[in-house]
C-alpha positions in Angstrom: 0.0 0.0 0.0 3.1 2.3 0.8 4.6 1.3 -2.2 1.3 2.2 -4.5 1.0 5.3 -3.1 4.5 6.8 -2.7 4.8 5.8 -6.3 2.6 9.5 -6.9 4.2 11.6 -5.1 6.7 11.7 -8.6 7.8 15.9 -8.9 6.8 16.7 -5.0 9.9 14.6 -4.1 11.9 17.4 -3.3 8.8 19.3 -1.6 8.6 16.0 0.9 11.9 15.9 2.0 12.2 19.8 2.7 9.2 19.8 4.7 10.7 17.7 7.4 14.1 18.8 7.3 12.2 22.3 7.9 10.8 21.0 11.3 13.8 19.6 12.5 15.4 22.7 12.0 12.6 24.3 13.7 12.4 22.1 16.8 16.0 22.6 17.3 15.6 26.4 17.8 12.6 25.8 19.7 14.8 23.9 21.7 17.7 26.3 22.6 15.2 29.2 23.3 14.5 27.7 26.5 18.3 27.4 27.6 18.8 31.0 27.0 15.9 31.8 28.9 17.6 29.8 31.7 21.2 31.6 31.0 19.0 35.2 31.3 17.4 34.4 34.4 20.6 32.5 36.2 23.5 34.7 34.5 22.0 38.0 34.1 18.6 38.4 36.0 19.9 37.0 39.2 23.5 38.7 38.9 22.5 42.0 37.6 24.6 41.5 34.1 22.4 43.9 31.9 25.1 43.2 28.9 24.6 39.3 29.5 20.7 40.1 29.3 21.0 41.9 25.8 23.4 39.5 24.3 21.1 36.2 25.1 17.6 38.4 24.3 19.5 38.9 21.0 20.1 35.3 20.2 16.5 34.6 21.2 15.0 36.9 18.9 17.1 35.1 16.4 16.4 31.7 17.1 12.7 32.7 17.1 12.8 34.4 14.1 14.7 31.5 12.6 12.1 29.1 13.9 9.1 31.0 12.4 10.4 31.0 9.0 11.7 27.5 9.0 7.7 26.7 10.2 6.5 29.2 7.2 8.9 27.3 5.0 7.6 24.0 6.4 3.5 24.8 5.9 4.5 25.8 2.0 6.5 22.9 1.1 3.8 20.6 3.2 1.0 21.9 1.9 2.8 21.6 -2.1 3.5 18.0 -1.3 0.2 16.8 0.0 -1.7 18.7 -2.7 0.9 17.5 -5.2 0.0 14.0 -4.4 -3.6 14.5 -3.6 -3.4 15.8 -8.0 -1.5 12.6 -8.6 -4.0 10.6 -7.1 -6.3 11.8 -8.4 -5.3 11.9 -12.0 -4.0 8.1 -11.7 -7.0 7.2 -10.3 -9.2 8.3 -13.5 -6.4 7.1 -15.8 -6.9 3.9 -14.6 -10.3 3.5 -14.8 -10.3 4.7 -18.0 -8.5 1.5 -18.5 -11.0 -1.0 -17.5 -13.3 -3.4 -19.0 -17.4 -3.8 -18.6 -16.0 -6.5 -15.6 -13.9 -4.0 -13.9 -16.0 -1.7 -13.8 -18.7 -3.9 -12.8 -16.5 -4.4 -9.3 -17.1 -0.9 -8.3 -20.3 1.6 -7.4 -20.4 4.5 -9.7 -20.7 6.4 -6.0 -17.8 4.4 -4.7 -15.5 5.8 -7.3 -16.5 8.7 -6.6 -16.0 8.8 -2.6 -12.5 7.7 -3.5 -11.6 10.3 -5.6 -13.0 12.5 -3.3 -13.5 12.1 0.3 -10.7 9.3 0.1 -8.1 11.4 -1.2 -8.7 14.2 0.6 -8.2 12.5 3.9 -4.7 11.0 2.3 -3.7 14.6 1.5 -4.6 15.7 5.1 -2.7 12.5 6.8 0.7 13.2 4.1 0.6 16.8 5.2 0.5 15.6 8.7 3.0 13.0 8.7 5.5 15.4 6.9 5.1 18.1 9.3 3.4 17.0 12.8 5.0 12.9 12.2 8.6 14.4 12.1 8.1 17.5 14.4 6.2 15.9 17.1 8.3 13.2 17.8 11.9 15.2 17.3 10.1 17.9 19.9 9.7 15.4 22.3 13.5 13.3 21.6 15.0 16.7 22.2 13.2 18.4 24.7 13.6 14.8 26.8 17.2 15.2 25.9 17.6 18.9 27.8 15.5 18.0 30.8 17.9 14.7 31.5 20.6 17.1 30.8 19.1 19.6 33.6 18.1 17.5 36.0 17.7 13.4 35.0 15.1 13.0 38.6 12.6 15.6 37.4 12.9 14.2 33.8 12.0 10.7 35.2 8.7 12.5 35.6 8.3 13.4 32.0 9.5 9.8 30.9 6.3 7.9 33.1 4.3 10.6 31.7 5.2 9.9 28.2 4.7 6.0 28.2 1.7 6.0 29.7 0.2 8.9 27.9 1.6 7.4 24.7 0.1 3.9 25.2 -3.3 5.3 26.2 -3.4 7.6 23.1 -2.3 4.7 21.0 -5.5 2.5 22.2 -7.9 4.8 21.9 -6.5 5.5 18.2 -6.8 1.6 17.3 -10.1 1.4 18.2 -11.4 4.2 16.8 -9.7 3.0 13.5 -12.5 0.4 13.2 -15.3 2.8 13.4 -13.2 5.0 10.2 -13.3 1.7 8.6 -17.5 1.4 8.6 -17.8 5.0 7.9 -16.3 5.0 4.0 -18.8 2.4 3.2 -21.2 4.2 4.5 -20.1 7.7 2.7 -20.6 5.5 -1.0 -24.2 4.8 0.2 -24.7 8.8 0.5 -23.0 9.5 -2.7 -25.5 6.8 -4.2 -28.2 8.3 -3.2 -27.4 11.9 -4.4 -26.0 10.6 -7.6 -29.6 9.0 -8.0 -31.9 11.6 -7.0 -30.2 14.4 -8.9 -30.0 12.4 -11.8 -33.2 11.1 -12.4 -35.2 14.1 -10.3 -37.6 14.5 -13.3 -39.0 10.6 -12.5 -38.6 11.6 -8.6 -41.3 14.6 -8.8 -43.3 12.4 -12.2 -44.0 10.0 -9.1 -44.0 12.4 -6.4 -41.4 10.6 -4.4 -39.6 13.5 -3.0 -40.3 12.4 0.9 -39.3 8.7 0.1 -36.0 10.5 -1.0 -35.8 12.4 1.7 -36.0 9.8 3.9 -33.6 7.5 2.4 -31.2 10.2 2.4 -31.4 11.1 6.0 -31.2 7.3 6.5 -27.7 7.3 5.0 -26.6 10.8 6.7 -28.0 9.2 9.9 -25.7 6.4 9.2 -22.3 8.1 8.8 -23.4 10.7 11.9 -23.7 7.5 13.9 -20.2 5.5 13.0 -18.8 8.9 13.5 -20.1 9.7 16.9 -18.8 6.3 17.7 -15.4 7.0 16.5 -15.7 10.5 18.0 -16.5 9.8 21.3 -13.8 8.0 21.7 -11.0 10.6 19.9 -12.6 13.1 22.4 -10.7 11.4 25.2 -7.5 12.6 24.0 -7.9 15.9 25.2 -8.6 15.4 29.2 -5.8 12.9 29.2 -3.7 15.2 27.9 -4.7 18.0 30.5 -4.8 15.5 32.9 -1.0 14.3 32.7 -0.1 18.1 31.6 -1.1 19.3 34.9 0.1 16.6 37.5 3.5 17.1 35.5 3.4 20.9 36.3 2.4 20.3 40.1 4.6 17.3 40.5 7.9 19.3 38.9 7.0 22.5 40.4 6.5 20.8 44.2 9.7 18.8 44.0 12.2 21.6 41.6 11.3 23.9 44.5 12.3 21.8 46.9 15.6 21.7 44.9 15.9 25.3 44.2 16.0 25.6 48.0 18.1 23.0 49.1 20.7 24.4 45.8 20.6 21.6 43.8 18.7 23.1 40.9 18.8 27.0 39.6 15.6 29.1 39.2 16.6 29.3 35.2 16.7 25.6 34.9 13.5 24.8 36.6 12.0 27.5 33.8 13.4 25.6 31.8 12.1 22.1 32.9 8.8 23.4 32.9 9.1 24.7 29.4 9.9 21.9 28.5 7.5 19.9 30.2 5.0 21.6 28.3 6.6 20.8 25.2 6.6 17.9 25.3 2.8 17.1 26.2 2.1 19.8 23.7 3.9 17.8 21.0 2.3 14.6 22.6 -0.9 15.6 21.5 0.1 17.0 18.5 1.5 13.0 17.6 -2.0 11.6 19.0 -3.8 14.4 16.5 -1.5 12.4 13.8 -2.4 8.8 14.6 -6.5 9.2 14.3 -5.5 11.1 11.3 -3.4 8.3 10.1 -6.5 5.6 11.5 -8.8 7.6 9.6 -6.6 7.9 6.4 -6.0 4.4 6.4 -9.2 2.6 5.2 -9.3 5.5 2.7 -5.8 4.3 1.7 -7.1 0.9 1.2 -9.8 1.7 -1.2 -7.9 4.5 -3.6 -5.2 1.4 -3.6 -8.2 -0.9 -4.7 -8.5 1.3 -7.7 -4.9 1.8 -8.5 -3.9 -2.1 -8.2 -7.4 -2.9 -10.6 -6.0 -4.4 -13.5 -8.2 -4.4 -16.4 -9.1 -8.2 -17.3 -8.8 -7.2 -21.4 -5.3 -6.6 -22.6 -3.8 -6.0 -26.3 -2.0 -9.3 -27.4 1.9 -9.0 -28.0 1.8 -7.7 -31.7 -1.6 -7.5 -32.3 -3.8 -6.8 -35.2 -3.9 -2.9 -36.5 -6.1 -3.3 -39.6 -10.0 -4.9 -39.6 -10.2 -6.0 -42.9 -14.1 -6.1 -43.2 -17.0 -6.7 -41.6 -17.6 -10.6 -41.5 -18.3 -12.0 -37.8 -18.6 -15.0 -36.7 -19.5 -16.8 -33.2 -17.8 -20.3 -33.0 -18.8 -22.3 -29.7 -19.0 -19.5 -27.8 -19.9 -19.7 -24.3 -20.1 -16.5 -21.9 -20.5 -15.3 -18.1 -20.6 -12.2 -16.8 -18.8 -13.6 -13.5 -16.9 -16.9 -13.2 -18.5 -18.0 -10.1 -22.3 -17.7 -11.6 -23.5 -21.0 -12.3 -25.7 -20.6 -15.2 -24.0 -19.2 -18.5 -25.8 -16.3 -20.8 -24.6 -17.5 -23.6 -23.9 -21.2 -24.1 -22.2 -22.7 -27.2 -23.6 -19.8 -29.9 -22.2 -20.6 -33.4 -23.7 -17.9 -36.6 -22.1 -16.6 -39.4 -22.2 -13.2 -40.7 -21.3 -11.7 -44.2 -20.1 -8.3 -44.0 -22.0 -6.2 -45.3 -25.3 -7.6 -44.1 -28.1 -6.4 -42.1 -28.9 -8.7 -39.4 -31.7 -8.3 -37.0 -31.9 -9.7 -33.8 -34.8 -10.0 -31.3 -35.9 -11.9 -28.1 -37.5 -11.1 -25.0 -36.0 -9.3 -22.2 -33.1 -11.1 -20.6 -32.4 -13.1 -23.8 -29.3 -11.9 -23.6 -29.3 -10.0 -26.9 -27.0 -6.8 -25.9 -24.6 -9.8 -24.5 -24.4 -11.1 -27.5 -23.2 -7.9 -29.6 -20.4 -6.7 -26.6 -18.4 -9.7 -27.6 -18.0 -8.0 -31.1 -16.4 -4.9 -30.1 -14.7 -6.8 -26.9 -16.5 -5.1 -24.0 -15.8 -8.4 -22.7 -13.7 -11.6 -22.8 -15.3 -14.9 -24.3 -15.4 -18.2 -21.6 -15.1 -20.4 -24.3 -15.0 -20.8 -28.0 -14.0 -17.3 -30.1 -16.0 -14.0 -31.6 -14.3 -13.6 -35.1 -14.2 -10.6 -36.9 -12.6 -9.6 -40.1 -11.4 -13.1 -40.2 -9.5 -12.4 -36.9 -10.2 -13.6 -33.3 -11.2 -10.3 -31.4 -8.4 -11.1 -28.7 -5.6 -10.9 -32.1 -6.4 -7.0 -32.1 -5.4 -3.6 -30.7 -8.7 -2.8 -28.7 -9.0 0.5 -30.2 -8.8 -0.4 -33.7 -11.1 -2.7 -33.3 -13.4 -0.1 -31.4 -12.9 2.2 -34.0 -14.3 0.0 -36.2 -17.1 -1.7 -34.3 -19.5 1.3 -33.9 -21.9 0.6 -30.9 -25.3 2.6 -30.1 -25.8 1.3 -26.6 -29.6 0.5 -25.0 -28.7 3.5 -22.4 -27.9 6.5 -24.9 -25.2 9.0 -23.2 -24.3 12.8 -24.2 -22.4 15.0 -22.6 -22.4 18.3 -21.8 -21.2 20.7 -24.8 -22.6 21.6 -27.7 -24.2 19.4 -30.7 -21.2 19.3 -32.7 -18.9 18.2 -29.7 -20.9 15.4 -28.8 -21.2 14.3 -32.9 -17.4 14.8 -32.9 -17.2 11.7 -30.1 -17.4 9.8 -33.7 -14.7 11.3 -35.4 -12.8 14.6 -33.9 -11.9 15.8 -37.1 -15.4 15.1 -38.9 -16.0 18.2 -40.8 -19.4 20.2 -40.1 -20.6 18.8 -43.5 -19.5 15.4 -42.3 -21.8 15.8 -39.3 -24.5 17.2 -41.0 -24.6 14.3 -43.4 -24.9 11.4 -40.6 -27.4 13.5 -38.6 -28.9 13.1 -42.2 -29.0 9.6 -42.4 -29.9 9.1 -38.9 -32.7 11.4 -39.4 -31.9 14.1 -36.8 -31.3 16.4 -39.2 -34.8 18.2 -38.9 -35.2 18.4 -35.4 -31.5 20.2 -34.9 -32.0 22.9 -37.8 -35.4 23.5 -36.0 -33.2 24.7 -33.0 -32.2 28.7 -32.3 -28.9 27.7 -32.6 -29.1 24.3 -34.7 -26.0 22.8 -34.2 -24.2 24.9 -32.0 -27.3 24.4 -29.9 -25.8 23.1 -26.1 -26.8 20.1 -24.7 -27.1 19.8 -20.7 -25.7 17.1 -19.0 -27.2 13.9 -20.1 -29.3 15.0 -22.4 -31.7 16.4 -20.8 -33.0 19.2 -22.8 -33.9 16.9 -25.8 -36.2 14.2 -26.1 -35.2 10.6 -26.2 -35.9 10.1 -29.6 -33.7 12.8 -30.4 -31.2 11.8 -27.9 -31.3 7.9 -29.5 -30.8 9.8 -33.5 -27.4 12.2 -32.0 -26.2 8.9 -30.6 -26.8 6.9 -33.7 -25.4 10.0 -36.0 -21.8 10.1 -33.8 -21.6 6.2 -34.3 -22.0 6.7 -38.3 -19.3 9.6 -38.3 -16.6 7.1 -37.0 -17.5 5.1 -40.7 -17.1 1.7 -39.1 -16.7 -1.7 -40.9 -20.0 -3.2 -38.4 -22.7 -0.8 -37.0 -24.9 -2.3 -33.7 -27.5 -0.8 -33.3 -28.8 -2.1 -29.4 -32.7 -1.7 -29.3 -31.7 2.4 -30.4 -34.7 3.5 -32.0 -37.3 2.2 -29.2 -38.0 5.7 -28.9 -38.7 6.9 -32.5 -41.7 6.4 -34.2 -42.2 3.1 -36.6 -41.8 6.2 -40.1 -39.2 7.7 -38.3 -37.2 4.0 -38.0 -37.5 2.9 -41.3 -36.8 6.4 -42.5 -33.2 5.7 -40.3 -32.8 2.0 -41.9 -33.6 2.8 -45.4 -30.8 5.2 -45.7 -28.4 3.0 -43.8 -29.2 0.1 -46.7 -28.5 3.2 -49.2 -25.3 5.1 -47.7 -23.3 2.8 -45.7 -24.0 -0.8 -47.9 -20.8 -2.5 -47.1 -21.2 -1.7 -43.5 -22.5 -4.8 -41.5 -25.5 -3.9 -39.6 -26.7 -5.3 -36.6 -30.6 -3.9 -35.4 -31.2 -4.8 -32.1 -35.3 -4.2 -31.8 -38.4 -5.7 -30.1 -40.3 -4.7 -32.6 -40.3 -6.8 -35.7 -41.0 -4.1 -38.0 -37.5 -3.1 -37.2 -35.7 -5.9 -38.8 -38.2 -7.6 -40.7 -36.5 -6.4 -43.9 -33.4 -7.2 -42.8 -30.6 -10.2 -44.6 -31.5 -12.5 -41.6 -33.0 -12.6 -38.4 -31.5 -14.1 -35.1 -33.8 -14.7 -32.5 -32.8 -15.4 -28.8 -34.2 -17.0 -26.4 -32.8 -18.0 -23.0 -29.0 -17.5 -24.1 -29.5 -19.8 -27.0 -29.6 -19.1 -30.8 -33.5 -20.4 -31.3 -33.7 -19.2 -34.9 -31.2 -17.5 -38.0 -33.1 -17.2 -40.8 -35.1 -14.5 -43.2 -38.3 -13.4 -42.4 -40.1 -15.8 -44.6 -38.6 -18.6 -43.4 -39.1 -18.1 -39.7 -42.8 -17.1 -40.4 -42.7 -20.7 -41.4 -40.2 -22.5 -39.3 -39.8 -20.8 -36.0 -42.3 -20.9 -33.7 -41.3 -18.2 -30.7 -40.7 -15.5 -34.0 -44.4 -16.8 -35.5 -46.1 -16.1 -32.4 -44.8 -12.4 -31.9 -45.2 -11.8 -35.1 -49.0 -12.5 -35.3 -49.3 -10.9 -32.0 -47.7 -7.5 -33.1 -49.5 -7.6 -36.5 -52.5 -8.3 -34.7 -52.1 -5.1 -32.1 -50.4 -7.6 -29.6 -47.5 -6.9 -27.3 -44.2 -6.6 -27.5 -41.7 -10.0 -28.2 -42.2 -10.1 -24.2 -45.9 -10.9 -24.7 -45.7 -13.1 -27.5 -44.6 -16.2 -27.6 -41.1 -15.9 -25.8 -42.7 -17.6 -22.8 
């Protein structure tokens, strides 16, 4: 963990090793002020040398002042580091994800990422500030002062010692338990993030259904929960402090009863005994400084644990040694191929699915929900890894190519259409980043989006709001369908994308995909069978199995399930769902 994490702190190297160096230099002034304090009390308060006064106030003010900026110094250079590394994080964090497959990311909450880039990393930037500055200065504080008040007078500085160890060993309990509350409360925090993340994004369906008190409640459920596993953790920090006062004062009383004693019977100087006590406090002062730095550290730690989750995630796809940098068409083919999202489920999605594709062809494909349909068409473009058997494309085995090429050329219009925030333009430009504006125009042609845009203020500089939002899903599911065209791919899937456009509007979209793009292989994902009637062939799915792969003609006549929707939607019916998938 150590190891994973120091690897970021990279160009704050020399900002983390000044920072320390900083407070050792200032606890070793700290140290001397209180011997020339003794010297002017001893040497020139008690024998009237004014000179000896001036000279040792001089060397004070310049210790002090040396101290302060060393401290200044310290705080910049600390605070560079940490937030340096915090950045680092951070930016390794998200490089990494970016990284992943479907099955990574399927290992992590959306809000879990989240709380680990945030709240997660922000308590590591708070603990590496502390260990830099309060780690090194706390414990050198209390080595030195120790030091001087053995040097002064080793029976009072026994005091200190007892002090210390039983202080220390208290403070070190009470931060191990506490550690197992901070533990709880992360998990917790990704449960709050959830439920923000949820409510914010879908708050149109929340007030649709009038659900804004369920919401309310489930959120103050989850704010409840990290309130509680803090208070927990809390109330036990809290002790620190009237320990700390505790042993700070029965130090004071104990060295002030017995160095007066000494002062009397000559064995000990007024100076030093100012000095002792200085020290004394110093070195409870620091004490609590080092306990502030271990619930830090406790607190830091499960956070360290999860952003080290993230950074040690390998992805589960990887590019061969020399792989494949050209797809030389569209053909696919599924040869034995069997498929689970999860190697420890016991039932597969896909089991032992042979077909054959000729590029160029439009295939349809339909089956009821949980058919396993969209499965099917991620093993093209690689979102995941076969179990058994191979996905061929281009004549090559998917796992022969460079990922992106073959993303590049394995066009995907997911179930769950995404845009982003920017304008039209941007978002078509996710196709191709150097399409031209008549290049965009043209594929917002084909895919019939065309009309609605120019009918815009601002057409196609027109912004769209995070998500989406400001345009209709029908329009959303044409934008999406138009950036997939602009990357010109050698197979176009198409995953149940025009559910929300009327039946003109769809065949509108597939008649000028057979015209423009012909030796692009198509594959039309639908529940309606309108969609892909016309279509080359037809796969239908049922249960994880190929049940039929034919034309439309045929499985009229051969295939039962794909009969008995088709009467049903002809007839005013249902969906595939309420046919005869059953």
């Amino acid at each position: 963990m150590l190891k994973t994490l120091g690897a970021h702190i990279k160009e704050y190297k020399w900002a983390s090793i000044l920072t320390p160096v900083l407070m050792l230099m200032e606890v070793a002034m700290e140290t001397i002020i209180p011997l020339l304090m003794a010297s002017i009390i001893d040497d020139g308060v008690n024998k009237g040398d004014t000179h000896h006064i001036y000279i040792m106030g001089a060397w004070m003010i310049v210790a002090a002042v040396f101290a302060l900026i060393c401290g200044c110094l310290g705080a910049k250079y600390g605070a560079k580091a940490s937030m340096g590394l915090g950045k680092n994080l951070r930016k390794a964090m998200f490089r990494n994800i970016q990284t992943y497959s479907f099955a990574n990311i399927d290992k992590f909450s959306t809000a879990g990422l989240v709380t680990r880039m945030t709240t997660d990393v922000t308590n590591i930037q708070n603990a590496y500030q502390m260990i830099l500055r309060m780690a090194m200065r706390a414990p050198a504080s209390i080595i030195c002062a120790m030091a001087m008040s053995f040097f002064i007078s080793p029976r009072l500085a026994t005091i200190y010692l007892i002090a210390v160890i039983l202080l220390g060993a208290f403070l070190l309990f009470i931060s191990m338990q506490a550690m197992k509350y901070f533990d709880k409360a992360f998990e917790r925090y990704d449960a709050l993030n959830e439920s923000v993340q949820e409510n914010v994004s879908a708050i149109r369906v929340v007030k649709a259904y009038v659900r804004e008190d369920y919401e309310k409640k489930r959120f103050t459920k989850a704010a409840q929960n990290i309130y509680s596993v803090f208070t927990k953790a809390e109330s036990l920090v809290v002790y620190n402090a009237p320990l700390m006062q505790f042993t700070v004062y029965t130090c004071i009383l104990l060295i002030s009863w017995i160095g007066a004693h000494m002062v009397v019977g000559g064995s000990l100087l007024t100076g030093d005994l100012m000095a002792l006590l200085t020290y004394c406090m110093n070195i409870l002062m620091n004490l609590m400084m080092l306990s502030m730095v271990f619930v830090m550290i406790s607190l830091s730690l499960a956070s360290a644990r999860r952003i080290c989750e993230v950074l040690n995630e390998e992805s589960t796809l990887h590019n061969p040694p020399q792989p494949v940098m050209d797809v030389p068409d569209g053909s696919i083919k599924f040869d034995h191929v069997t498929f689970r999202y999860s190697k420890t489920a016991e039932t597969p999605v896909l089991s032992d699915i042979n077909l054959e594709i000729k590029s160029g062809e439009t295939i349809g494909i339909i089956g009821g929900t949980g058919s396993s349909k969209s499965s099917l068409v991620n093993l093209i473009s690689r979102l995941y890894d076969t179990e058994s058997g191979s996905v061929i494309v281009g004549g090559h085995d998917v796992r022969e190519y460079d990922m992106d090429t073959l993303r590049n050329q394995v066009a995907v219009v997911l179930q769950q259409n995404v845009l982003f925030s920017g304008t039209i333009l941007e978002n078509l430009r996710w196709g191709d980043k150097n399409a031209t504006d008549e290049e965009c125009i043209e594929a917002c042609k084909m895919a019939c989006a065309d009309d609605f845009i120019e009918s815009f203020p601002d057409k196609y500089n027109t912004y769209i709001e995070q998500g989406g939002t400001n345009v209709s899903g029908g329009q959303k599911q044409r934008l999406c369908i138009a950036r997939a065209l602009l990357k010109k791919p050698k197979v176009l899937i198409l995953d149940d994308s025009t559910s929300a456009v009327d039946t003109a509007t769809d065949a509108k979209i597939r008649a000028a995909f057979a015209k423009a793009i012909p030796g692009t292989t198509k594959l039309i994902i639908a529940q309606r069978i309108s969609s892909v009637m016309d279509a080359d062939r037809i796969i239908v799915m049922n249960d994880g199995h190929v049940d039929g792969f034919d034309t439309h003609e045929n499985l009229l006549k051969n295939n039962a399930i794909y009969r008995d929707v088709y009467e049903s939607q002809t007839n005013g019916g249902g969906d595939f769902d309420e046919g005869g998938a059953q």
